[in-house]
C-alpha positions in Angstrom: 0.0 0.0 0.0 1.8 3.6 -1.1 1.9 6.1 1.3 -0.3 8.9 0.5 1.1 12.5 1.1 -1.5 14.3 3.8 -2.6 17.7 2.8 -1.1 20.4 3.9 -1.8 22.3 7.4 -0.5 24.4 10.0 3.3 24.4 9.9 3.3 22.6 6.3 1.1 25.1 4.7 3.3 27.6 6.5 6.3 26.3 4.7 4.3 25.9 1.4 3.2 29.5 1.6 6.5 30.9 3.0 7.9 29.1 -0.3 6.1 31.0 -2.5 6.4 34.2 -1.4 10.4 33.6 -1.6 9.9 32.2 -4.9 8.1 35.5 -5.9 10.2 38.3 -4.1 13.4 36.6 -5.9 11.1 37.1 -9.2 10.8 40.5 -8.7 14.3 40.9 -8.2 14.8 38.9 -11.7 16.2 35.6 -9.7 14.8 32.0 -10.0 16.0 29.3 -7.8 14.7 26.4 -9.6 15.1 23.8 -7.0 13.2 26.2 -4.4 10.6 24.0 -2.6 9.9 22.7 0.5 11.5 19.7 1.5 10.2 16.5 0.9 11.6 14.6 4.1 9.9 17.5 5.8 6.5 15.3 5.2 7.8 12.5 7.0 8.7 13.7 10.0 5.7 13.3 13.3 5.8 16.2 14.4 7.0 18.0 11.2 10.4 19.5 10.6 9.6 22.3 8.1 12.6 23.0 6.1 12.9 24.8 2.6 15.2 23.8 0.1 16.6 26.8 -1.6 18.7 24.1 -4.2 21.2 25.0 -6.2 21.8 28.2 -8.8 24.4 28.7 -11.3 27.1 31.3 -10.6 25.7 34.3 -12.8 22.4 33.5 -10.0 24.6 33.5 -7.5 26.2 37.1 -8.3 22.6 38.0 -8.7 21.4 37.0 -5.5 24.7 38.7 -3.6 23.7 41.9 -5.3 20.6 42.1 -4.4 21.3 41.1 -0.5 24.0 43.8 -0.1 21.5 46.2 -1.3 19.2 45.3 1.1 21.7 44.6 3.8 22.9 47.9 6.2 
């Protein structure tokens, strides 16, 4: 029998949601983290351990994603 994957509530819809709006601020900066999700061990875990996956970005992302901190940064 194949586990089925509970719907998302209280911390997990947190993380989904937090997701997102990551996912859309870096948009409006012109960065896209393509592996950004929410991490799928994080659904296996009683109680959950909510963690998001940021993934990996090429270098020219990576430059883009320094710039943008040190602008926001003090």
């Amino acid at each position: 029998m194949a586990r089925e994957r509970r719907a998302a509530t209280g911390p997990m819809a947190e993380a989904e949601a937090v997701c997102e709006e990551l996912a859309a601020a870096l948009r409006r900066t012109g960065i896209v983290l393509p592996s950004l999700t929410v991490d799928a061990l994080t659904y296996g875990y009683e109680p959950p351990r909510v963690l998001v996956e940021l993934g990996r970005c090429n270098v020219e992302t990576t430059r883009k994603l320094i710039a943008v901190l040190k602008t926001a940064a003090p």
